[in-house]
C-alpha positions in Angstrom: 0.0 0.0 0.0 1.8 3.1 -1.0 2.9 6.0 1.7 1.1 9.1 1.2 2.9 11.0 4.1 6.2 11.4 2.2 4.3 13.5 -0.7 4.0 16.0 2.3 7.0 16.3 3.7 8.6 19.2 2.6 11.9 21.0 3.6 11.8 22.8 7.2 11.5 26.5 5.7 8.6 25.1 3.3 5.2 26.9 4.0 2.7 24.6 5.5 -1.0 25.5 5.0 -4.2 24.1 7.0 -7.5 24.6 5.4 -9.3 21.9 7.5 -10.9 24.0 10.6 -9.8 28.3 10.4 -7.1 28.4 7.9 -3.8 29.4 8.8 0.0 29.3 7.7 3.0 28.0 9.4 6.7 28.9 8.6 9.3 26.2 10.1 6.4 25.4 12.7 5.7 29.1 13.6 2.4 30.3 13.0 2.2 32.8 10.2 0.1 36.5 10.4 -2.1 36.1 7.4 -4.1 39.2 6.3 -7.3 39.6 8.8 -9.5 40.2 5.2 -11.7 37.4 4.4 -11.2 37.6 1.0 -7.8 37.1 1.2 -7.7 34.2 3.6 -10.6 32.7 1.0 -8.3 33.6 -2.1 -4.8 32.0 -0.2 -7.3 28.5 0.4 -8.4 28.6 -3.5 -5.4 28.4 -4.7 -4.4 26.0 -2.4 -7.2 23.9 -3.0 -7.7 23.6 -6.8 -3.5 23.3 -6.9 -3.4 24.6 -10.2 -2.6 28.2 -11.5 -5.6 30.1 -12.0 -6.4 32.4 -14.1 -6.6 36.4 -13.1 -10.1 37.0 -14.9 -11.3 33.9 -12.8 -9.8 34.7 -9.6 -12.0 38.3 -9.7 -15.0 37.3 -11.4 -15.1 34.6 -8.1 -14.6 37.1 -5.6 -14.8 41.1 -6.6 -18.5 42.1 -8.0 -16.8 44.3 -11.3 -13.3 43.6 -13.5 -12.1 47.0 -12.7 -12.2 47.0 -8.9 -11.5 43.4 -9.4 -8.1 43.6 -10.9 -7.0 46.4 -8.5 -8.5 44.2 -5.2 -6.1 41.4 -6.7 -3.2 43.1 -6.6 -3.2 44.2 -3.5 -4.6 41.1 -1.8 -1.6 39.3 -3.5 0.6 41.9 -2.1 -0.6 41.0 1.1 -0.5 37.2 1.0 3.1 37.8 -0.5 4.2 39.5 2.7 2.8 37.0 4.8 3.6 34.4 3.4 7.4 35.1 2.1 9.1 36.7 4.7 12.3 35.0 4.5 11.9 35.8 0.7 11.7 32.1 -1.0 8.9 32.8 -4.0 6.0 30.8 -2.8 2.7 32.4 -4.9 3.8 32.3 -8.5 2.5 35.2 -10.3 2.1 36.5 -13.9 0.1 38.6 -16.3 -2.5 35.7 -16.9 -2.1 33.2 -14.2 -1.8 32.9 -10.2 -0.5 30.0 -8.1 0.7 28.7 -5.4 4.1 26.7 -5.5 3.5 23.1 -4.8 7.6 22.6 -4.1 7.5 25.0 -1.6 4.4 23.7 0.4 2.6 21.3 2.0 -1.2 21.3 3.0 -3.4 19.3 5.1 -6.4 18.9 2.3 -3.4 17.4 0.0 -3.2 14.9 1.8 -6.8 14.1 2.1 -7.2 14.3 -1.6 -4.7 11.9 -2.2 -6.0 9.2 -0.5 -9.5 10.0 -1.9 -7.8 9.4 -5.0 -6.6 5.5 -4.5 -9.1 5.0 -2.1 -8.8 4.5 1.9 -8.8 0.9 1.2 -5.2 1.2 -0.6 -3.8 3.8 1.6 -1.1 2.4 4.3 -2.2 2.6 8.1 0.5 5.0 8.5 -1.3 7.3 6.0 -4.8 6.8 7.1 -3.8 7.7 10.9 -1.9 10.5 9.8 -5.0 11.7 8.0 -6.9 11.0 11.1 -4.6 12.4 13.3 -5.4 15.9 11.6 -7.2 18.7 13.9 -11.4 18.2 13.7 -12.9 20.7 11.6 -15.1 21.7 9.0 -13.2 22.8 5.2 -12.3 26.8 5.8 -14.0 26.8 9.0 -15.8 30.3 9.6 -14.7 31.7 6.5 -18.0 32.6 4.5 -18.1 35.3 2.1 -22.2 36.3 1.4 -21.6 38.1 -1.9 -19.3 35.7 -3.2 -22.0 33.0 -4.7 -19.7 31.0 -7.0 -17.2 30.6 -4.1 -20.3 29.6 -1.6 -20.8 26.6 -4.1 -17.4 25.8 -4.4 -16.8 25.5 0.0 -20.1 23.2 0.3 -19.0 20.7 -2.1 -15.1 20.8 -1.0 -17.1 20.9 2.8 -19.2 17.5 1.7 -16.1 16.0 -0.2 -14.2 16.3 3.4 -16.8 15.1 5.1 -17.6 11.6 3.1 -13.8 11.0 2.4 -13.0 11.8 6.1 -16.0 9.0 7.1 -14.4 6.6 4.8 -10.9 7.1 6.4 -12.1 6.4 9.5 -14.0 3.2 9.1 -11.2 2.0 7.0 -9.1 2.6 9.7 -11.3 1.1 12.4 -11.5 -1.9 10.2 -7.8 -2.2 10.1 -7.1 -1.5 13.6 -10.1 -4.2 14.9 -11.8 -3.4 18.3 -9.6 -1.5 20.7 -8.9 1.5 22.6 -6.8 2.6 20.0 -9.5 2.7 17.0 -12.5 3.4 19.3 -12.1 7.6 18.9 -12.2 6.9 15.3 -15.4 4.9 15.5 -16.9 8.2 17.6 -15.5 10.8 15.5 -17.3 9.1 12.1 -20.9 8.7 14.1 -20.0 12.5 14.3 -19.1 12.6 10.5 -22.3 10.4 9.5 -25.3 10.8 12.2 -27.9 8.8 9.9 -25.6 6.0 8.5 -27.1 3.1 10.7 -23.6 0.8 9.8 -21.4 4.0 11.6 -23.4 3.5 14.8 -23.1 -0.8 14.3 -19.6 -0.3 14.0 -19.2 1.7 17.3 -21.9 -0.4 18.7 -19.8 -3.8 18.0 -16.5 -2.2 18.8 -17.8 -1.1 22.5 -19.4 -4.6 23.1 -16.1 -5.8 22.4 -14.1 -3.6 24.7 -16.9 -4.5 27.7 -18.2 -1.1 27.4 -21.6 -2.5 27.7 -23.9 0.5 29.4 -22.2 3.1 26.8 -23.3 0.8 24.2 -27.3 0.6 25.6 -26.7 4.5 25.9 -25.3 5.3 22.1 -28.6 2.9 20.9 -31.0 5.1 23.1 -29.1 8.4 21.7 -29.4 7.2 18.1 -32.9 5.6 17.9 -33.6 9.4 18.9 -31.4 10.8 16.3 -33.0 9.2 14.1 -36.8 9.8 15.0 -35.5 13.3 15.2 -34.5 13.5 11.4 -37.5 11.9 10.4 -36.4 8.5 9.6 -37.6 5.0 10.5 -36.2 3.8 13.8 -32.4 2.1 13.2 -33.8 -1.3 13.0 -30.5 -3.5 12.7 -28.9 -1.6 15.6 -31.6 -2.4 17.2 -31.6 -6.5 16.4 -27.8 -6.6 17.0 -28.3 -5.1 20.7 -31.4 -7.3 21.6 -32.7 -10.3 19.3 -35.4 -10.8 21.2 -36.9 -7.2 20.3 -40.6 -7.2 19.6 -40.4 -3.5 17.3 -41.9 -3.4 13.7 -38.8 -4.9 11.4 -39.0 -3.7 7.8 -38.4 -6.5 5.2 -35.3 -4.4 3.1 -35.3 -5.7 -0.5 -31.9 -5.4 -2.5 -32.4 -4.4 -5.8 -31.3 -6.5 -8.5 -29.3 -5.4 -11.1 -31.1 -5.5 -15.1 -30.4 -8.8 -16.9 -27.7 -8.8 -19.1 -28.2 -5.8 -21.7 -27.3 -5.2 -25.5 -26.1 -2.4 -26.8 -27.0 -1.2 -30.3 -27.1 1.6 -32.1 -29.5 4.1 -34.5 -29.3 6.9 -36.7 -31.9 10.1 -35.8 -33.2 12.1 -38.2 -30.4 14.7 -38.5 -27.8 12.1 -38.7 -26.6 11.2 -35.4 -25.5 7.8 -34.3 -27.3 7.3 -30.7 -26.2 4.0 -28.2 -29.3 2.4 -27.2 -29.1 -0.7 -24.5 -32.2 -3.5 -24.4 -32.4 -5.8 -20.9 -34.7 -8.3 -19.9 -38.1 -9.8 -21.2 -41.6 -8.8 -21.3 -43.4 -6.0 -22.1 -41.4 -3.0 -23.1 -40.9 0.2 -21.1 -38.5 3.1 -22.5 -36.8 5.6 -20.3 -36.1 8.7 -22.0 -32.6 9.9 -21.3 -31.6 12.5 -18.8 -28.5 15.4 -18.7 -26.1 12.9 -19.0 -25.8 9.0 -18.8 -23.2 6.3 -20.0 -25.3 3.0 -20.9 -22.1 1.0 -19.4 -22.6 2.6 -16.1 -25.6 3.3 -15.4 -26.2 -0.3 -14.0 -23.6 -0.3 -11.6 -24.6 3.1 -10.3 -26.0 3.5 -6.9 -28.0 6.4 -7.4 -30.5 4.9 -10.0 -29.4 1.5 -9.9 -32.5 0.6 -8.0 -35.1 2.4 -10.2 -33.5 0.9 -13.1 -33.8 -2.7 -11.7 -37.3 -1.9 -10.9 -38.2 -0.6 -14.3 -36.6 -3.7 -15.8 -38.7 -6.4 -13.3 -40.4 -8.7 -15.5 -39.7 -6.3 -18.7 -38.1 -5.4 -21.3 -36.3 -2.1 -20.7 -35.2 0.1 -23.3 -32.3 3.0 -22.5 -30.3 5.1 -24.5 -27.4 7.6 -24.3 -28.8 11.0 -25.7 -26.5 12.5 -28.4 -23.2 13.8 -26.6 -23.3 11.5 -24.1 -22.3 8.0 -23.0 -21.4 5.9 -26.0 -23.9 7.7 -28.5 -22.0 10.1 -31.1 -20.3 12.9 -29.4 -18.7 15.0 -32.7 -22.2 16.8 -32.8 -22.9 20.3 -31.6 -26.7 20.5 -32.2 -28.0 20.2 -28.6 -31.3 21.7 -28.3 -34.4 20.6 -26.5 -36.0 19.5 -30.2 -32.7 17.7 -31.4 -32.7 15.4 -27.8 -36.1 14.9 -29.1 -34.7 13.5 -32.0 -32.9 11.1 -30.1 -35.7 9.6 -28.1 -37.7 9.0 -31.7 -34.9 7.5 -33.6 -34.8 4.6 -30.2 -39.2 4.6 -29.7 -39.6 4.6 -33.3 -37.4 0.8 -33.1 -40.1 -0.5 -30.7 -43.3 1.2 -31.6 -44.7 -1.8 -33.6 -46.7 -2.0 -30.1 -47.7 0.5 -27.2 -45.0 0.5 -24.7 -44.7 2.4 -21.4 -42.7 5.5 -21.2 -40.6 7.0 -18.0 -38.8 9.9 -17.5 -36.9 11.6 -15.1 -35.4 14.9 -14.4 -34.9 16.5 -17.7 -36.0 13.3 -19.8 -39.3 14.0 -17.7 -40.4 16.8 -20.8 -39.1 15.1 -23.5 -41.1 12.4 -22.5 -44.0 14.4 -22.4 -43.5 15.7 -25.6 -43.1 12.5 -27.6 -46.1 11.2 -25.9 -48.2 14.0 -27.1 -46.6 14.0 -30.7 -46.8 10.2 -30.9 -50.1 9.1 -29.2 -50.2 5.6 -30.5 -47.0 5.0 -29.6 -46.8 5.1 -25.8 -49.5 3.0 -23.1 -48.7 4.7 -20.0 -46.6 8.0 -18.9 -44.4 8.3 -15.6 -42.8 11.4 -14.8 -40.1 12.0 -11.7 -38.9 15.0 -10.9 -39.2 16.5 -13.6 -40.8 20.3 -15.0 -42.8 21.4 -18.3 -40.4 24.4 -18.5 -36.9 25.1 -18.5 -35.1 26.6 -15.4 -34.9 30.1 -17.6 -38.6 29.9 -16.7 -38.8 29.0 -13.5 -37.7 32.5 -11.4 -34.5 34.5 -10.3 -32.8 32.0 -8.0 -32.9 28.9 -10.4 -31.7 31.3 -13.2 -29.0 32.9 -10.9 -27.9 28.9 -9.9 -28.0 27.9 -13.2 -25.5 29.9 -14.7 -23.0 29.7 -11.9 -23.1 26.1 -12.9 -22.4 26.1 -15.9 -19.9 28.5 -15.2 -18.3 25.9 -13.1 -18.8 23.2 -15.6 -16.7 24.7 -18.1 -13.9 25.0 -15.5 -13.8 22.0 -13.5 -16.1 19.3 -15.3 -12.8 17.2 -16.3 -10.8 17.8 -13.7 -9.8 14.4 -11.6 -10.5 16.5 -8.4 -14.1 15.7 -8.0 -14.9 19.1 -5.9 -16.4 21.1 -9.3 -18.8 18.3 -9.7 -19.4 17.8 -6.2 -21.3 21.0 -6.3 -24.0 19.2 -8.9 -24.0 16.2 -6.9 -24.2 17.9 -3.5 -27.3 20.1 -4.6 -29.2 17.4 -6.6 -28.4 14.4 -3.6 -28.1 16.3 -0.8 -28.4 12.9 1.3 -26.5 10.9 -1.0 -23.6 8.8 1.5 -20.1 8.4 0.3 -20.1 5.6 -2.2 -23.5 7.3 -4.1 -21.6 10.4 -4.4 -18.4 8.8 -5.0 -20.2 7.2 -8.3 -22.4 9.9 -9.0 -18.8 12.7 -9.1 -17.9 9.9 -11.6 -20.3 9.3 -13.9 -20.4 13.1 -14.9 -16.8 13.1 -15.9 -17.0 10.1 -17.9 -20.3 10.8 -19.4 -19.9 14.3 -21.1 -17.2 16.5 -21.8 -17.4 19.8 -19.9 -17.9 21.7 -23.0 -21.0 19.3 -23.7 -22.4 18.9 -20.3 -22.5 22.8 -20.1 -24.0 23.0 -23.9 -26.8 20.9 -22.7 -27.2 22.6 -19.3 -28.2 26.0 -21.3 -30.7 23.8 -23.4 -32.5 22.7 -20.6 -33.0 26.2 -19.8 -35.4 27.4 -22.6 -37.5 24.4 -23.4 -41.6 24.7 -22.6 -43.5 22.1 -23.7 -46.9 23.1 -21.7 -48.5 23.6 -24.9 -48.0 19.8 -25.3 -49.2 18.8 -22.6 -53.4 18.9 -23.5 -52.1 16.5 -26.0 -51.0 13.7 -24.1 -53.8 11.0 -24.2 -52.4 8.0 -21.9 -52.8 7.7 -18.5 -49.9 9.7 -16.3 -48.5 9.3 -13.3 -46.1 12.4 -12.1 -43.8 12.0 -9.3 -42.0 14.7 -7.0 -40.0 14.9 -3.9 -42.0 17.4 -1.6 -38.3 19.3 -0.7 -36.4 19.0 -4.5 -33.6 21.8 -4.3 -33.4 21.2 -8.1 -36.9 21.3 -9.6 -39.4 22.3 -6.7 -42.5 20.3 -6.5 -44.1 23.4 -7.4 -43.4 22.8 -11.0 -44.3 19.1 -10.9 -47.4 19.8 -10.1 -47.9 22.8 -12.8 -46.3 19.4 -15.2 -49.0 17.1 -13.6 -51.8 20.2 -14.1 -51.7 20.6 -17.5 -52.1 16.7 -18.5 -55.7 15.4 -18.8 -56.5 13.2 -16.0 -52.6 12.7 -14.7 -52.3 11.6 -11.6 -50.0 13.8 -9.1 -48.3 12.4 -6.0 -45.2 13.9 -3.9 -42.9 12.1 -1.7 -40.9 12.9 1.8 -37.7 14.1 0.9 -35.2 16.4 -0.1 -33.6 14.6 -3.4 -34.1 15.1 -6.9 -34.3 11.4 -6.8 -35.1 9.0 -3.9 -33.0 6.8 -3.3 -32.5 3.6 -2.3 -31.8 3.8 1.4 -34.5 6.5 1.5 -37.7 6.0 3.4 -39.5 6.6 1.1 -38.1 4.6 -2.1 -40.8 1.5 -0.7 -43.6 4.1 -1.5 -42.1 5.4 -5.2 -41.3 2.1 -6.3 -45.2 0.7 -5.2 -46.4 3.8 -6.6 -44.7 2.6 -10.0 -45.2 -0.9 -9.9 -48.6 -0.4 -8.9 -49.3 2.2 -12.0 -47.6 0.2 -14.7 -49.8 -2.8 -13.5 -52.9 -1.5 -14.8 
């Protein structure tokens, strides 16, 4: 297992930066003065933490409101930083007429460190490594340092913030794992309860590990604590925490039903219309259900991918399910450019029109939700039944200030940092769509958006999906409907669901607890979206 902790040793004069808790500066193990201005502290971490140079018009437009008090306010915070941070005079911000960064030979930093185990996994790390990583001061990423006006920057510290947090969780129970029950692990196995409150298997771990060391009465008193930690957040009581502590508990036990994964799949391909090649994948047996594609999906993926693996498996139960990667995406032709709302379309007819020598049912979810609607309505014949999740009749252009405003510092963002094997850029997507998502989902989720589109693509497509409106459409749509919505969707409110769900002849409108623009599969309620489903399709 290969020994992260020599990547940060540096020589003694070398600057060493900590951005995990308040951010500060050390010289040769004396603490540093850094400039008391927010902005500068928040600049100094950026640069740290995207270790790359950056360019000037960036480095403004993130954190000064115009270009000409912007360029100014750059100079003199990098005066600043320069005198604080090279008082012995080695060069440690590199600095030119384009670019700013900071000089990885000359410093070491605590997220480094972090990063790099992220990136061969905990499980590959050496102990040494992983209790060095542990062994770093409790904290939250830039602890304190929030700048109100700066909204691109806000995005950027909650998904570095929820990147700590799942690859700090990971670290630990790796760690516990490799240390077994002892006095020595058992702080770790507190400190990732901390990290992950609602993830039952952190409180088994800790549960098992004080059993083990005879701590019997904290045990009974960490089960009492969680059972209400979890009634508290709205979720059912921890069941298996409960079982392992007392078998002979009497409490309601939920029958938990893996999902399987779609039989093996083939993947073929079509021409649309205008000439695009488009990958489409066919699984299973039975009568034929198409999912219209969403933003971005890889049809080699998909299955493995714990954020819609379970809908997928559900869709394909005794059927025959029919996916495809839209154009741009996945293993469909990516040389186009033609990315509108009516060319995705496209797409979705080149694949129904293959199966449309009978009815079959039609899904779609988030973005694929409209398309959907709109082939349904300009192909009536083709499709038996509708289902809708998450989804909106109109494109987030439409849908009020604050989704326009988020919108475009996204695909700001995705222009920047889509490709970039530091998952943080893409974090911020995952963060905001699966706000509940654990490690592993996001883990999955940060990687299928890098492999799926390229930045210049995924952002293409992002402004697309800000100008369709297909409510005139929706009077046409003839087959039944069922329309699905989280009540607490961050993404696409349930507001707009409903509008969807309004302007459909006799489409039937249901919402869901949660906070995800897609339940999943550890969710409470994912037993009441997939009955809801099953139970539609049936009829």
């Amino acid at each position: 297992m290969p020994d992260l902790i020599a990547a940060q040793r540096k020589p003694s004069e070398s600057l060493s930066l900590s951005l995990i808790g308040s951010p500060s500066a050390r010289l040769d193990g004396v603490a540093l003065d850094l400039p008391p201005s927010k902005k500068a502290r928040a600049l100094l971490a950026y640069l740290a933490a995207t270790q790359q140079p950056q360019r000037r018009e960036r480095l403004i437009s993130l954190f000064w409101s115009d270009a000409e008090s912007g360029r100014e306010g750059l100079r003199w915070t990098l005066s600043r930083l320069r005198r604080a941070l090279e008082p012995d005079g080695v060069l440690r911000i590199d600095a030119d007429r384009d670019t700013v960064a900071i000089r990885e030979s000359a410093a070491s930093c605590d997220l480094w460190l972090i990063r790099q185990i992220a990136k061969i996994t905990p499980a590959a790390s050496s102990t040494a490594t992983l209790l060095a990583a542990a062994g770093l001061p409790d904290g939250d990423f830039l602890e304190g340092l929030d700048l109100p006006d700066c909204y691109e920057f806000r995005l950027w510290c909650t998904a570095e913030r929820e990147t700590l947090r799942r690859t700090m969780a990971a670290i630990l129970a790796t760690l516990c794992d490799r240390l077994g029950a002892s006095e020595q692990a058992l702080p770790y196995a507190r400190r990732r309860v901390v990290l992950e409150p609602t993830e039952e298997c952190a409180h088994i771990a800790l549960v098992r590990m004080l059993t083990a060391l005879g701590r019997l009465r904290e045990a009974q008193t960490h089960i009492d604590a969680a059972r209400q930690q979890f009634e508290a957040a709205g979720l059912p009581p921890p069941y298996k925490l409960i079982r392992l502590w007392a078998a002979q508990d009497s409490a309601p036990r939920p029958v938990i039903e893996l999902a399987r994964r779609p039989a093996r799949q083939r993947v073929q391909f079509c021409t649309t219309s205008d000439h695009v090649r488009i990958a489409y994948a066919v699984s299973g047996e039975g009568p034929r259900i198409v999912k219209a594609a969403n933003w971005y999906s890889h049809l080699e993926h998909d299955l493995e991918n714990p954020i819609w693996q379970h809908l997928l498996s559900t869709l394909a139960q005794d059927r025959q399910l029919i996916r495809y990667d839209r154009r741009g995406c996945g293993l469909s032709d990516r040389a186009t450019r033609k990315f509108g709302f009516d060319d995705s379309l496209r797409d979705l007819e080149a694949v129904g029109g293959l199966f449309a020598d009978q009815p079959f049912d039609l899904v779609g979810f988030c973005s694929g939700g409209a398309m959907a609607a709109a082939y349904a309505a300009r192909h009536p014949h083709h499709v038996r039944r509708l289902v809708l999740i998450g989804s909106a009749a109109i494109g987030w252009r439409w849908r009020g200030e604050t989704a326009r405003a988020t919108n475009e510092h996204m695909i700001a963002l995705t222009r920047q940092g889509w490709a970039l094997e530091n998952p943080a850029f893409r974090q911020v997507f995952t963060s905001l769509m699966f706000p509940d998502a654990n490690y592993d989902q996001s883990r999955w989720f940060n990687e299928l958006q890098r492999i799926s589109a390229e930045p210049d693509t995924a952002a293409t497509l992002m402004e697309a999906f800000g100008d369709y409106d297909v409510t005139p459409l929706l009077s046409q749509v003839q087959c039944p409907t069922l329309v699905l919505h989280n009540r607490d969707d961050a993404m696409v409110p349930a507001e707009f669901g409903r509008q969807f769900a309004a302007g459909i002849p006799n489409a039937q409108f249901i919402t869901l607890p949660g906070r995800n623009h897609l339940t999943l599969e550890n969710e409470p309620a994912w037993a009441k979206l997939k009955a809801e489903i099953e139970g539609f399709l049936a009829g």
